[in-house]
ChimeraX commands (.cxc) that place a marker at each C-alpha (Angstrom):
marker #1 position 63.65,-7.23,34.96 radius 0.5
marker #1 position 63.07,-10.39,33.20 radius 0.5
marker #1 position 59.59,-12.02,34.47 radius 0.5
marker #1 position 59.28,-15.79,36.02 radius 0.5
marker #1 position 57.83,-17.82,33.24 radius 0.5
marker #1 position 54.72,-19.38,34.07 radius 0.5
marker #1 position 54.68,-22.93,35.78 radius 0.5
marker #1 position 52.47,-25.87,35.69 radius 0.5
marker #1 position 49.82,-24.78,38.11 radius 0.5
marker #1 position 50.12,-21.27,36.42 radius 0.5
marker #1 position 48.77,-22.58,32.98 radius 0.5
marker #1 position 45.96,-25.09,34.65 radius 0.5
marker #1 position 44.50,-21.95,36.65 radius 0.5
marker #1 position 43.79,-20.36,33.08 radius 0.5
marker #1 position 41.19,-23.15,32.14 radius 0.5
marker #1 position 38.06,-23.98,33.65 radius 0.5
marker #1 position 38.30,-27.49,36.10 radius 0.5
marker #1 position 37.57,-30.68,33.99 radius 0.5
marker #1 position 33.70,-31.56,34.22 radius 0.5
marker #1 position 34.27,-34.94,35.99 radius 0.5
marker #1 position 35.46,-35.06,39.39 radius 0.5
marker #1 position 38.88,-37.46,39.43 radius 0.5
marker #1 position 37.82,-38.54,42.85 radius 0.5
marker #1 position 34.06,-39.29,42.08 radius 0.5
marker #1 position 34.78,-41.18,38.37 radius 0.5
marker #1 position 32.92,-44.18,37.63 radius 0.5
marker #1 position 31.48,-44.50,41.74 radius 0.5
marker #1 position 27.07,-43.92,41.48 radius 0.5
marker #1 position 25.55,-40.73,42.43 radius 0.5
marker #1 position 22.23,-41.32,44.51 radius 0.5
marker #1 position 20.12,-44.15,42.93 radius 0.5
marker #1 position 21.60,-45.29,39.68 radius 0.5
marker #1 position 20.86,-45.99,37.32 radius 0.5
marker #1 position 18.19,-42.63,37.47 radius 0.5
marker #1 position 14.86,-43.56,37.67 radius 0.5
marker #1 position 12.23,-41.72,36.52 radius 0.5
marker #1 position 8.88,-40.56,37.82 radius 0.5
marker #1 position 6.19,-42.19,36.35 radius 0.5
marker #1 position 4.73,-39.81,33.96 radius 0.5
marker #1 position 1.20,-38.32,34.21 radius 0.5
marker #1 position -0.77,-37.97,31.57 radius 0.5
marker #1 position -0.97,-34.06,31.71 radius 0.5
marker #1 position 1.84,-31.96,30.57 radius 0.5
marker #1 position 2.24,-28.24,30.43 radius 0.5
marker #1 position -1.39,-28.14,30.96 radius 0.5
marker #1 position -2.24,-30.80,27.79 radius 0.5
marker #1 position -3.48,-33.94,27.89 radius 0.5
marker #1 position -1.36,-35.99,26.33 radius 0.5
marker #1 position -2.52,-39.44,27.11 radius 0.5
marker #1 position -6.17,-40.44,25.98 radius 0.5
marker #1 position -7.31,-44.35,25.48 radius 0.5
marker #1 position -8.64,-44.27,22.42 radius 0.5
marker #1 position -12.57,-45.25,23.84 radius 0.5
marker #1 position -13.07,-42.06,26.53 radius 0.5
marker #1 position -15.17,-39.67,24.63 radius 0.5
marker #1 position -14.40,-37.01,27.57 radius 0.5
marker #1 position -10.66,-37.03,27.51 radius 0.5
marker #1 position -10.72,-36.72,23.57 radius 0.5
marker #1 position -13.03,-33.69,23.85 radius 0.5
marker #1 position -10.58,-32.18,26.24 radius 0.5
marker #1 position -7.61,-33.25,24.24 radius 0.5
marker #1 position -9.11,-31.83,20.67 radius 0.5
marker #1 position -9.61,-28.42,22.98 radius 0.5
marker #1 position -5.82,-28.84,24.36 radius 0.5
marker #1 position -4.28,-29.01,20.49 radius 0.5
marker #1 position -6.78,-26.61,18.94 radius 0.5
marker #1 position -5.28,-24.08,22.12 radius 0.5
marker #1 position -1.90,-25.27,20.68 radius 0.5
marker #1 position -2.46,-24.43,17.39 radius 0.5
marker #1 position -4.21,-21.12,18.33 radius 0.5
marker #1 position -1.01,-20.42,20.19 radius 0.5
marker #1 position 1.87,-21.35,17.75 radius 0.5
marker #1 position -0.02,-18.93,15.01 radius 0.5
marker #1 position -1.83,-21.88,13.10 radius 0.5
marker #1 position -4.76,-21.17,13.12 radius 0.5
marker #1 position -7.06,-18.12,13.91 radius 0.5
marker #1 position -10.53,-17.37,14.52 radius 0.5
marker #1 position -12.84,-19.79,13.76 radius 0.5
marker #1 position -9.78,-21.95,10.80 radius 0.5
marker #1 position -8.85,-25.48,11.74 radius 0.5
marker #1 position -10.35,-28.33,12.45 radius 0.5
marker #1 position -9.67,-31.21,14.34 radius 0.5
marker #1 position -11.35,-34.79,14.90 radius 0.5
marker #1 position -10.10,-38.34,16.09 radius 0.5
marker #1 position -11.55,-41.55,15.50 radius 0.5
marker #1 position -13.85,-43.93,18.19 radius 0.5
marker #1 position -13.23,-47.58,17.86 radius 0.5
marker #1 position -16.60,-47.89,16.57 radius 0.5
marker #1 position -15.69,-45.48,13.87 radius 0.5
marker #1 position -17.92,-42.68,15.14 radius 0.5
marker #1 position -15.69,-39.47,14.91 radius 0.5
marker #1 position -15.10,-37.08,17.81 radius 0.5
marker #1 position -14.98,-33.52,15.87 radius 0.5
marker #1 position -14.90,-29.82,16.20 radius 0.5
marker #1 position -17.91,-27.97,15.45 radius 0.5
marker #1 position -18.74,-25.43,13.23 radius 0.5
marker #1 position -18.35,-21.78,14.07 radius 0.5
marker #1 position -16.20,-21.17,16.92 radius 0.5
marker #1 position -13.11,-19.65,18.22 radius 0.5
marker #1 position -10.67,-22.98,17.93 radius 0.5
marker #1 position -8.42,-20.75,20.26 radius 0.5
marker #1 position -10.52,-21.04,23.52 radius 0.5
marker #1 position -12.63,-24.07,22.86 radius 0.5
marker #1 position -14.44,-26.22,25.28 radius 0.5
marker #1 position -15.41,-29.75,25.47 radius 0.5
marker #1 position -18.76,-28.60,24.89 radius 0.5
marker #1 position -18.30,-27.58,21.63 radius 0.5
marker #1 position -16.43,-30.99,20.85 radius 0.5
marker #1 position -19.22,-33.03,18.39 radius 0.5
marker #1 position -19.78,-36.64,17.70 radius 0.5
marker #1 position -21.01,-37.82,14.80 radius 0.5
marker #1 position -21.43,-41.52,13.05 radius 0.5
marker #1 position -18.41,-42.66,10.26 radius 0.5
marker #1 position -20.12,-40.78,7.92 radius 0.5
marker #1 position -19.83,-37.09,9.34 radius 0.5
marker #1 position -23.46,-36.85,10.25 radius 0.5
marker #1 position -23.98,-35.41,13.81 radius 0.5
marker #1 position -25.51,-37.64,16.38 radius 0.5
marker #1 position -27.11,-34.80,18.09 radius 0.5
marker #1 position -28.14,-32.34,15.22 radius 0.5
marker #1 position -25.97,-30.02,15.86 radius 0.5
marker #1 position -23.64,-28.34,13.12 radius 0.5
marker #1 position -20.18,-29.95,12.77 radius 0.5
marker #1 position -17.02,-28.37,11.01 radius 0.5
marker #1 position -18.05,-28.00,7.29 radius 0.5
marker #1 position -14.26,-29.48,6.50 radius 0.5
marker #1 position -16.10,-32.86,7.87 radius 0.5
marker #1 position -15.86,-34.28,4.38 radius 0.5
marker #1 position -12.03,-33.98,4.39 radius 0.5
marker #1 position -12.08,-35.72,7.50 radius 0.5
marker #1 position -14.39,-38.70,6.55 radius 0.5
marker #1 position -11.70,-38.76,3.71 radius 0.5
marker #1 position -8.78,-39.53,5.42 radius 0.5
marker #1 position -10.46,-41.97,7.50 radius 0.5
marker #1 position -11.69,-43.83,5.01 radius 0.5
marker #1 position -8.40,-43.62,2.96 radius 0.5
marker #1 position -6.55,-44.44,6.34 radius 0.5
marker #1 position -8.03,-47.48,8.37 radius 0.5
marker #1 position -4.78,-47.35,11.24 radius 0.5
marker #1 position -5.36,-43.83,11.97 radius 0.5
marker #1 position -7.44,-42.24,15.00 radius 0.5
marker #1 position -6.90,-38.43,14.15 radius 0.5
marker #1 position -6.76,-35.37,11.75 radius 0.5
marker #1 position -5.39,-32.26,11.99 radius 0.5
marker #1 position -6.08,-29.46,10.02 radius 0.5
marker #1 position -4.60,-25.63,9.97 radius 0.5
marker #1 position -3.71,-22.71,8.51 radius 0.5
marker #1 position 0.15,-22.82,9.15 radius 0.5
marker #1 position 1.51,-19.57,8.10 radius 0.5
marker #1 position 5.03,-20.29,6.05 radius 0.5
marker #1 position 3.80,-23.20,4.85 radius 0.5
marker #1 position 0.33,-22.11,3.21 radius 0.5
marker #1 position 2.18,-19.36,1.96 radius 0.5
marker #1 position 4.93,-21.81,-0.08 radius 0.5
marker #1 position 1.86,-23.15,-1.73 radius 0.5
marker #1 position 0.58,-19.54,-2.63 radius 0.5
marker #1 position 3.69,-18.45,-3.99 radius 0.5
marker #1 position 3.53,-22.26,-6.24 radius 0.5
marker #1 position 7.09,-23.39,-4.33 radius 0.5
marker #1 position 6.63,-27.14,-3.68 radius 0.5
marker #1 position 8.10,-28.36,-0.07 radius 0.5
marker #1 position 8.57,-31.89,-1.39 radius 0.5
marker #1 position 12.50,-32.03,-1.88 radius 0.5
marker #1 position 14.54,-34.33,-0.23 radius 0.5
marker #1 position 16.64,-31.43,1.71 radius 0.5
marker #1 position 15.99,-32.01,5.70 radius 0.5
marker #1 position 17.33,-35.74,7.04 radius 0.5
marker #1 position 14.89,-35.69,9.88 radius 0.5
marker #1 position 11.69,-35.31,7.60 radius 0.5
marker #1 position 12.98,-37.67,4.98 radius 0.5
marker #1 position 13.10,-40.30,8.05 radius 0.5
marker #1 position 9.91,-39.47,9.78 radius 0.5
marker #1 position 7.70,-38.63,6.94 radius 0.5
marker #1 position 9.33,-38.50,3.11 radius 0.5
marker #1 position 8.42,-35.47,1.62 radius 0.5
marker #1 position 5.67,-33.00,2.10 radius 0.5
marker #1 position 3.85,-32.55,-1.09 radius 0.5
marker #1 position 1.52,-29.87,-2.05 radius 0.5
marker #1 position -1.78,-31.47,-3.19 radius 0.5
marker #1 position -3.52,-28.95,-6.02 radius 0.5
marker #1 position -6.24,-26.82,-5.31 radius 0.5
marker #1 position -9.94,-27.80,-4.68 radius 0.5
marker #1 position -12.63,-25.56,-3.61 radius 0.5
marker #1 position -12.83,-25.93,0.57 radius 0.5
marker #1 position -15.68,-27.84,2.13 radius 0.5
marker #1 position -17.11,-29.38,-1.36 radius 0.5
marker #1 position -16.36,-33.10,-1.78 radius 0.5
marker #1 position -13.40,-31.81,-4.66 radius 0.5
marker #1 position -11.26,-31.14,-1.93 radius 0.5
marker #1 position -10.86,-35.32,0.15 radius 0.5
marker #1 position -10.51,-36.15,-3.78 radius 0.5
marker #1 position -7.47,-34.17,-4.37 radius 0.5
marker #1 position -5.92,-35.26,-1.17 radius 0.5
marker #1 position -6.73,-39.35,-1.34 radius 0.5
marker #1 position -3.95,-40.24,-3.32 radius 0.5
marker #1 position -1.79,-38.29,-0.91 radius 0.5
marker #1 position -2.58,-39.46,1.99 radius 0.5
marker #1 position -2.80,-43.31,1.34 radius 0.5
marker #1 position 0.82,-42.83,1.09 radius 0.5
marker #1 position 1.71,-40.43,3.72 radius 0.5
marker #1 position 0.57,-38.26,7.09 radius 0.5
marker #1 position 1.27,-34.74,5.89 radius 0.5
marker #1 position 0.16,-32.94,3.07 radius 0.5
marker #1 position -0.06,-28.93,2.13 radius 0.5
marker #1 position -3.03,-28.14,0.41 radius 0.5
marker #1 position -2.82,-25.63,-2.61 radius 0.5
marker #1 position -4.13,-21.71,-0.88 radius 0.5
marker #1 position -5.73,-23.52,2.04 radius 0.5
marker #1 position -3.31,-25.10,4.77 radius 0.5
marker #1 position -1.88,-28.70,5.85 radius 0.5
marker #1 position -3.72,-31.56,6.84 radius 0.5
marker #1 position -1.75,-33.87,8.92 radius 0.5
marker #1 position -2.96,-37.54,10.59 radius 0.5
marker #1 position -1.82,-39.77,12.86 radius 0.5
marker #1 position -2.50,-42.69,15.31 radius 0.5
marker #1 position -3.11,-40.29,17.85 radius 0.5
marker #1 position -3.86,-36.63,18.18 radius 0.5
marker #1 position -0.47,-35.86,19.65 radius 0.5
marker #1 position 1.17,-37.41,16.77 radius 0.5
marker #1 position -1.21,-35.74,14.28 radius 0.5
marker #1 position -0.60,-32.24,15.96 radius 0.5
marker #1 position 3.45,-33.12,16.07 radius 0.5
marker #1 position 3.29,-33.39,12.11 radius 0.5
marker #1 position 1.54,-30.24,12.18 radius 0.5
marker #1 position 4.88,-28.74,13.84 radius 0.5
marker #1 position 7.21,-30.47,11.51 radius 0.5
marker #1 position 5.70,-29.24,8.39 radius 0.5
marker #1 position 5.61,-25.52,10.09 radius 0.5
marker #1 position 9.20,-25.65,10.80 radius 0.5
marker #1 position 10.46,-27.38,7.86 radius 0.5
marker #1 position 8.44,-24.17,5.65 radius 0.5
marker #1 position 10.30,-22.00,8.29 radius 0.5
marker #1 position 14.00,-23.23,7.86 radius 0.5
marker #1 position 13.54,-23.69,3.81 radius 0.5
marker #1 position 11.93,-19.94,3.82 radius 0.5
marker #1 position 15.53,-18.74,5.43 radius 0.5
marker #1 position 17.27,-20.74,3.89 radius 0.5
marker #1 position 15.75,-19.66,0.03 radius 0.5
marker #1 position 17.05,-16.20,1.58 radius 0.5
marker #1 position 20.40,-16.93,2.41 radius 0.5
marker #1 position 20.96,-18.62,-1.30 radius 0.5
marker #1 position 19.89,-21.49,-3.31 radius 0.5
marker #1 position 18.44,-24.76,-1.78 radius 0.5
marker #1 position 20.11,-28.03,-2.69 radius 0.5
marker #1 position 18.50,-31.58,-1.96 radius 0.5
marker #1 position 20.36,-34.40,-0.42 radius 0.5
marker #1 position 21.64,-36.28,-3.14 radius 0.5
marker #1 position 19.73,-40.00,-3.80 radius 0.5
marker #1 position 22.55,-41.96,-2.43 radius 0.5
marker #1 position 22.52,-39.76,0.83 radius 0.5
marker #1 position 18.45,-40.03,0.85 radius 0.5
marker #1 position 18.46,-44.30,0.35 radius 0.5
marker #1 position 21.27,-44.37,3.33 radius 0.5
marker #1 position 18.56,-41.70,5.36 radius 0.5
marker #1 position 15.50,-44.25,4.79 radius 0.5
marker #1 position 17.63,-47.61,5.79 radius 0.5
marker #1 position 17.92,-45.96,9.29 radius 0.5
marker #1 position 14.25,-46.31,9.77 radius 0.5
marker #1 position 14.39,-49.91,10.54 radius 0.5
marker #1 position 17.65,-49.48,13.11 radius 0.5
marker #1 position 15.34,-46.83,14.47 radius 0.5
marker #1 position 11.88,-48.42,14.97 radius 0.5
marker #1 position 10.30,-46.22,12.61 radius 0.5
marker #1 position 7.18,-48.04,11.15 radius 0.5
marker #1 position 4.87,-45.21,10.24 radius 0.5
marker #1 position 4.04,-44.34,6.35 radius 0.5
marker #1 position 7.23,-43.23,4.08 radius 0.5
marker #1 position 5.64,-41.37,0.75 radius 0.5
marker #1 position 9.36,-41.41,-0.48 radius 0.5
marker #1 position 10.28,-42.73,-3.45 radius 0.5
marker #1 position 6.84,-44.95,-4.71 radius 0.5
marker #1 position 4.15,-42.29,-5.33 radius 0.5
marker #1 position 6.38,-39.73,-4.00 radius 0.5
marker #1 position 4.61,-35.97,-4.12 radius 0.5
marker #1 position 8.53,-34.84,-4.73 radius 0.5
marker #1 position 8.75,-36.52,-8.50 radius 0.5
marker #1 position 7.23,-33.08,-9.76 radius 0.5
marker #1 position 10.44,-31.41,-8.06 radius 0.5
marker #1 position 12.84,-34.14,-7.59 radius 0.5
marker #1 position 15.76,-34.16,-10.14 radius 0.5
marker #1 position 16.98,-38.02,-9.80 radius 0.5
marker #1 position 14.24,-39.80,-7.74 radius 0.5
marker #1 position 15.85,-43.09,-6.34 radius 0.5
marker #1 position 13.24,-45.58,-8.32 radius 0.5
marker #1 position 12.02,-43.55,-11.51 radius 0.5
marker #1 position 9.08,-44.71,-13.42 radius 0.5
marker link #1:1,2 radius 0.2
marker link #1:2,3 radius 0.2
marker link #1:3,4 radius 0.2
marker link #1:4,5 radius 0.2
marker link #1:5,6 radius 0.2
marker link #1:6,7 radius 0.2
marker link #1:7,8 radius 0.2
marker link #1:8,9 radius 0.2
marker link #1:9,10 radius 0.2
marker link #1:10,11 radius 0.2
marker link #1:11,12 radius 0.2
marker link #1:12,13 radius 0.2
marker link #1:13,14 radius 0.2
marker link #1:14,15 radius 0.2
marker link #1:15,16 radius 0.2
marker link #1:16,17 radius 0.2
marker link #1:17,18 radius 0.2
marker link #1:18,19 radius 0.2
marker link #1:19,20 radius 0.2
marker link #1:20,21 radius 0.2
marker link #1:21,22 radius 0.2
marker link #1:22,23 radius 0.2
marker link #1:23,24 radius 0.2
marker link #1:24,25 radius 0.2
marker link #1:25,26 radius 0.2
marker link #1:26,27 radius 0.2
marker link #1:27,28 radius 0.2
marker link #1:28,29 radius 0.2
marker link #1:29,30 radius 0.2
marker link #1:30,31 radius 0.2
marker link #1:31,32 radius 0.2
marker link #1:32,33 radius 0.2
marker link #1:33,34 radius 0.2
marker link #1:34,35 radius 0.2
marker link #1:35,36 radius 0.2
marker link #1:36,37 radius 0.2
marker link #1:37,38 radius 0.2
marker link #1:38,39 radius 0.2
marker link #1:39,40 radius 0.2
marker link #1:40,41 radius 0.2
marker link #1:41,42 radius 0.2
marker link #1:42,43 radius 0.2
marker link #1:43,44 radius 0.2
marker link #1:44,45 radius 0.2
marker link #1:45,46 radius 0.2
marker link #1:46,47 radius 0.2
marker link #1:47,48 radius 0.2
marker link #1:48,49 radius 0.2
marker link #1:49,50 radius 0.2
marker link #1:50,51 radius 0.2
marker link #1:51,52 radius 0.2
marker link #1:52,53 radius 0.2
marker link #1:53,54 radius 0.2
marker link #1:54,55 radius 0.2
marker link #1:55,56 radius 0.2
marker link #1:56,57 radius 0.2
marker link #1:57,58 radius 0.2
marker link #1:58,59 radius 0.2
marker link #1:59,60 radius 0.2
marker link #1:60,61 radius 0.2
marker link #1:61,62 radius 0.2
marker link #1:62,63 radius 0.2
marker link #1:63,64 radius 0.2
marker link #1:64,65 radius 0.2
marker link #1:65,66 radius 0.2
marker link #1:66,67 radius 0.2
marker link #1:67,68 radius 0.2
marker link #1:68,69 radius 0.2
marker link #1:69,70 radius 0.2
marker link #1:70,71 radius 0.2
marker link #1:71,72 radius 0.2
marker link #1:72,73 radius 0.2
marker link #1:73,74 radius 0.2
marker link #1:74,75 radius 0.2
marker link #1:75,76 radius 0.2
marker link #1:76,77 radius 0.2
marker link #1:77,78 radius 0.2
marker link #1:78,79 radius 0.2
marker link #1:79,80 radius 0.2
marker link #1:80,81 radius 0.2
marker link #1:81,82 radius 0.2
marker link #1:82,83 radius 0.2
marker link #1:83,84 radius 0.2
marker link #1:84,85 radius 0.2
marker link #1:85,86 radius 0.2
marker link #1:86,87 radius 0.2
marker link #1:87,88 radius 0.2
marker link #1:88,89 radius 0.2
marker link #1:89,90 radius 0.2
marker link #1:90,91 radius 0.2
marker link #1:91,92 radius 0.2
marker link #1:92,93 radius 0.2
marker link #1:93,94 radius 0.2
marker link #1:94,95 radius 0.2
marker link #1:95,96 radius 0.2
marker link #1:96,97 radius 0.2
marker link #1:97,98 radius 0.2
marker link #1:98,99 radius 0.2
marker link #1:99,100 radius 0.2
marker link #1:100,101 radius 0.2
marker link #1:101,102 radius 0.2
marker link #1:102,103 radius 0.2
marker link #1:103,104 radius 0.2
marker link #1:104,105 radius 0.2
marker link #1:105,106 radius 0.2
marker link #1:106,107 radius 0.2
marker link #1:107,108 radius 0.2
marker link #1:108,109 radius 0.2
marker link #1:109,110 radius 0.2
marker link #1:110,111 radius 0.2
marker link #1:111,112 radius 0.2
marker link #1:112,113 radius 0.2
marker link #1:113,114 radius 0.2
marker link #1:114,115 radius 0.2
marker link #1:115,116 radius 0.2
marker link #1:116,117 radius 0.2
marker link #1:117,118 radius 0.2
marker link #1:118,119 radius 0.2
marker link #1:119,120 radius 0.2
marker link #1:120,121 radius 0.2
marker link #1:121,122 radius 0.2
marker link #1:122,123 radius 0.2
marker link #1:123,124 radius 0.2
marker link #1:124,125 radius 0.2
marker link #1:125,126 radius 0.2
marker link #1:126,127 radius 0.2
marker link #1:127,128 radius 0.2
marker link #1:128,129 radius 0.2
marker link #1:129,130 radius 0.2
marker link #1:130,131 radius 0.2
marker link #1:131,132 radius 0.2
marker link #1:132,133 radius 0.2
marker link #1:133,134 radius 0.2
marker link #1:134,135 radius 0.2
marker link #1:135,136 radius 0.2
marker link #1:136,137 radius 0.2
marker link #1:137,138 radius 0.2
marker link #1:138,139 radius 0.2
marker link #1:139,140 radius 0.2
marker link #1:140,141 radius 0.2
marker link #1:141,142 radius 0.2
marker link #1:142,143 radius 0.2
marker link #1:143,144 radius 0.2
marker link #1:144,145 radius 0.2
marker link #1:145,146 radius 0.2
marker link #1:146,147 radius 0.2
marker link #1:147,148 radius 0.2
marker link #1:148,149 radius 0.2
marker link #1:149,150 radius 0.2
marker link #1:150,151 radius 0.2
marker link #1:151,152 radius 0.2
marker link #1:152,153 radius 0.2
marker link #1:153,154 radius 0.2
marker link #1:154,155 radius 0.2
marker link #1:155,156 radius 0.2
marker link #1:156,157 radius 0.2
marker link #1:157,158 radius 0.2
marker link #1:158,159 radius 0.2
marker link #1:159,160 radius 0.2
marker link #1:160,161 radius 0.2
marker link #1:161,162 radius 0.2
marker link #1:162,163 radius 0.2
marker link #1:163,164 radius 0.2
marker link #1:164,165 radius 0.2
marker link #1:165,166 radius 0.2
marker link #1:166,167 radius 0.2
marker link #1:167,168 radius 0.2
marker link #1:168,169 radius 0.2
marker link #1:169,170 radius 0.2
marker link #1:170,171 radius 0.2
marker link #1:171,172 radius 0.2
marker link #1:172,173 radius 0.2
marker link #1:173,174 radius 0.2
marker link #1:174,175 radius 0.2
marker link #1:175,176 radius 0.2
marker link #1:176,177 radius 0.2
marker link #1:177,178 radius 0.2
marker link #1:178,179 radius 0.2
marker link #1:179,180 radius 0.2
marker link #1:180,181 radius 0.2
marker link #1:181,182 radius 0.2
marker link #1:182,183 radius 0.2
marker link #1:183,184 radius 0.2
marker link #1:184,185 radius 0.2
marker link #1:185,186 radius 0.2
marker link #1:186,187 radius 0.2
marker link #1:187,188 radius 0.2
marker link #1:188,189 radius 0.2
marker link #1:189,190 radius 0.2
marker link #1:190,191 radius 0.2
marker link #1:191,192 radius 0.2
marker link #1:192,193 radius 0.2
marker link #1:193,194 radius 0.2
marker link #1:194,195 radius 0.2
marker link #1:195,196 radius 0.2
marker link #1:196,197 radius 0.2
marker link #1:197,198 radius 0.2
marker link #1:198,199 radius 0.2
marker link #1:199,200 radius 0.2
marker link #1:200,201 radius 0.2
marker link #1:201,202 radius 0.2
marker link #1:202,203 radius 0.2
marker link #1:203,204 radius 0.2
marker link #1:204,205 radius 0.2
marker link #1:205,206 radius 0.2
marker link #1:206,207 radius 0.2
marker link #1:207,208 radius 0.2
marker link #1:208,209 radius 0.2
marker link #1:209,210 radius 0.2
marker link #1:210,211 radius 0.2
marker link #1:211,212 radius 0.2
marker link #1:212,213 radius 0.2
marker link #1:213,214 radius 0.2
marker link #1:214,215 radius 0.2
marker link #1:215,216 radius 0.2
marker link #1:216,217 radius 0.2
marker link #1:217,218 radius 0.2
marker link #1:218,219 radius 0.2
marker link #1:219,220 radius 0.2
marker link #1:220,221 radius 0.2
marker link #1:221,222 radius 0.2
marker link #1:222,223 radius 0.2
marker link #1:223,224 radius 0.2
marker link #1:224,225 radius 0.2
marker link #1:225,226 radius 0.2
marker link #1:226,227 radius 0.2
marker link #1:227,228 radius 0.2
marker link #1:228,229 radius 0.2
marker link #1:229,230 radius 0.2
marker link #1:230,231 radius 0.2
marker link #1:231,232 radius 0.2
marker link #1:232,233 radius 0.2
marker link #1:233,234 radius 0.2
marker link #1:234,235 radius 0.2
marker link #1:235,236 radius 0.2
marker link #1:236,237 radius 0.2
marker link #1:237,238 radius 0.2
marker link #1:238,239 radius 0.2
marker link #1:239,240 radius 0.2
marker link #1:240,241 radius 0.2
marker link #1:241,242 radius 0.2
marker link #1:242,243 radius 0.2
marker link #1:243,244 radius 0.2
marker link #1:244,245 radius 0.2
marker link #1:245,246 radius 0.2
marker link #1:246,247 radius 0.2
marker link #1:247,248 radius 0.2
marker link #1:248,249 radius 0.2
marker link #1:249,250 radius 0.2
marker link #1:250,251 radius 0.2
marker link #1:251,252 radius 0.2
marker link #1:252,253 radius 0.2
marker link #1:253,254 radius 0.2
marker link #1:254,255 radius 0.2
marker link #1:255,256 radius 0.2
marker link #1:256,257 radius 0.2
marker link #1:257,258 radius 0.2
marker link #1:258,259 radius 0.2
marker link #1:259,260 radius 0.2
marker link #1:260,261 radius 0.2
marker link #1:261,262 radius 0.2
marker link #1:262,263 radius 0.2
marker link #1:263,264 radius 0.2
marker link #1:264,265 radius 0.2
marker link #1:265,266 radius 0.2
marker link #1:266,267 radius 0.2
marker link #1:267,268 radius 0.2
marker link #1:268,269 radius 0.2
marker link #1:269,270 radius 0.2
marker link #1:270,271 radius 0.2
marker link #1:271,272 radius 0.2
marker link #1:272,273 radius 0.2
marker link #1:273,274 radius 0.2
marker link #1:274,275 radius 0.2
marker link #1:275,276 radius 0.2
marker link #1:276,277 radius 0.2
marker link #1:277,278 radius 0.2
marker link #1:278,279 radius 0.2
marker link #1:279,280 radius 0.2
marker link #1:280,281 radius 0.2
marker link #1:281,282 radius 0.2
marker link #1:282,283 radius 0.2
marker link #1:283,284 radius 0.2
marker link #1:284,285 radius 0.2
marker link #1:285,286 radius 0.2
view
């Protein structure tokens, strides 16, 4: 016996109902438009709001991003250091010798422009890279440095990150060169990285980490994350097959969207650009 074929009503029972309501289309829904609580300056257990003159809420907040770091596998033990700048240039900074994982304000130093201690006690010996990018950097108020694990090892295995491959880095940042090695904690090292860092916030430095800055410490920690993950997705992707940059013409339209966008932070790409070593057609060569 021949079956009824299906009607109408039949077919619309075999999809799910249509996300908007007929009867409720374009009316409000409570208080519109939404309006937001006004956000605190804790989150997650961070402090992510600091003004830039409280010496106690920086302490705390250097404590809060060495915890993240210690958490996200940057940084173990007694690596990293962290520091952000007074506005009397006197520089809020990690000390020397303790687990950056569990730190306390307490162990949070200040010390004058020059990386000297006000108190006598024994600040990060990485000071000098700090003092560095300070000087090198008058609009910044804070330096991050760790041991990220994919990307130290890039620059161990002598594969550059600086290709123009991921649209949101090319945007935010330009490229993320690899600055050659210098022997940690002797003045050789903040002279290899100067010429990086007048141009940009990121850089990976040859068998001993990244050192990111920014205008705050949540913005120099944030780098920290992009360079991690943009080591993480170019390590898969090197396994899946070969890497191919975005092609000049796609990278110029990439950095005119930084003006649409309010983007006004340093671009290393293409003037003094740490991809030219790697970069196959840079969009102004020498």
């Amino acid at each position: 016996m021949d079956q009824p074929s299906p009607g109408i009503d039949d077919l619309q029972a075999c999809f799910p109902p249509a996300a908007v309501d007929p009867s409720l289309e374009g009316k409000p829904i409570g208080t519109t438009p939404w309006a937001a609580p006004e956000a605190g300056p804790v989150r997650h257990d961070t402090l992510v709001q600091a003004a830039p003159d409280d010496k106690a809420a920086l302490a705390q907040q250097i404590c809060d991003v060495m915890r993240m770091l210690y958490k996200a596998e940057m940084v173990v033990a007694n690596d990293g250091n962290v520091s952000a700048r007074l506005p009397n240039g006197n520089i809020m900074i990690t000390a020397s010798g303790v687990l950056k994982g569990f730190m306390t304000p307490d162990q949070v130093i200040e010390c004058d422009s020059q990386g000297n201690a006000l108190d006598g006690r024994t600040v990060t010996t990485e000071i000098k890279m700090h003092v560095a990018a300070y000087q090198e950097r008058p609009d910044i108020r804070a330096v991050v440095h760790a041991h990220p694990i994919y990307a130290t090892a890039f620059s161990l295995a002598g594969v550059s990150l600086a290709e123009c491959t991921i649209p949101e880095i090319i945007v935010t940042m330009g490229s993320i060169p690899t600055a050659p090695y210098a022997t940690p904690s002797t003045y050789d090292l903040p002279d290899e990285l100067r010429p990086f860092l007048s141009k940009g916030d990121a850089v990976i430095m040859e068998r001993h980490g990244v050192v990111c800055i920014g205008s705050d410490l949540i913005d120099a920690y944030k780098k920290m994350e992009m360079v991690e993950h943009t080591a993480k997705i170019t390590h898969v992707a090197r396994t899946l097959g070969t890497v191919k940059p975005i092609a000049p013409p796609g990278v110029k339209a990439l950095l005119e969207t930084r003006k649409s966008l309010g983007i006004q932070t340093k671009n290393n790409l293409c003037h003094g650009c740490g991809a030219r070593e790697v970069c196959a057609a840079p969009l102004y060569p020498e």
